[in-house]
C-alpha positions in Angstrom: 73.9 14.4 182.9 72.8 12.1 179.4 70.4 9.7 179.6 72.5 7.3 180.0 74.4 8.0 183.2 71.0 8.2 184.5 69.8 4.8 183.6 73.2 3.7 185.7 72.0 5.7 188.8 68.6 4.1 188.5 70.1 0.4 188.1 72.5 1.6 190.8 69.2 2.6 193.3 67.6 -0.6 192.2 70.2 -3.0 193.1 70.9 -0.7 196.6 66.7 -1.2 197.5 67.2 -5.2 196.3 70.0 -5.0 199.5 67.9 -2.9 201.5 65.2 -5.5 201.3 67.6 -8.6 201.8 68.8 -6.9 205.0 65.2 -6.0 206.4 65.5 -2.4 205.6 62.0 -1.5 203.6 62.1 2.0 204.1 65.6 2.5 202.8 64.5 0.1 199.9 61.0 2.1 199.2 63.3 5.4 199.4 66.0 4.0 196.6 63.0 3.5 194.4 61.6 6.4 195.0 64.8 7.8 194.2 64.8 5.6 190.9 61.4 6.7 189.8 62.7 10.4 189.6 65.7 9.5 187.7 63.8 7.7 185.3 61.4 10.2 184.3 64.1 12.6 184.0 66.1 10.3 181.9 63.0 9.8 179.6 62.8 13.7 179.4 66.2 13.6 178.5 65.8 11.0 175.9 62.6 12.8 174.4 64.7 15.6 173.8 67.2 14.5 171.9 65.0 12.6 169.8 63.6 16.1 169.3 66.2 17.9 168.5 67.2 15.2 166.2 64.0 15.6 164.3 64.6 19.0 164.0 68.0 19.2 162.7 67.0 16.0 159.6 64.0 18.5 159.0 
């Protein structure tokens, strides 16, 4: 999955907790952004990577 199809999951989990929340449900809501959290570090991995290997192919 790139980077950026992960950034659309984590605005996807974001705007699922924001209806969690407006319907009461702060577990669900803590869960999406737990959910988001994860998908963001991996997206950042992702993203540090290809940087990387960007680097190393101009080098």
């Amino acid at each position: 999955m790139s980077p950026e199809e992960k950034i659309i999951k984590i605005m996807d989990s974001c705007l699922r907790a924001l209806e969690n929340i407006n319907q009461g449900n702060k577990r669900l809501a803590i869960g999406d952004l737990h959910h988001a959290m994860h998908k963001l570090t991996a997206a950042e991995s992702l993203l540090w990577a290809e940087i990387e290997e960007e680097e190393n192919n101009t080098s």
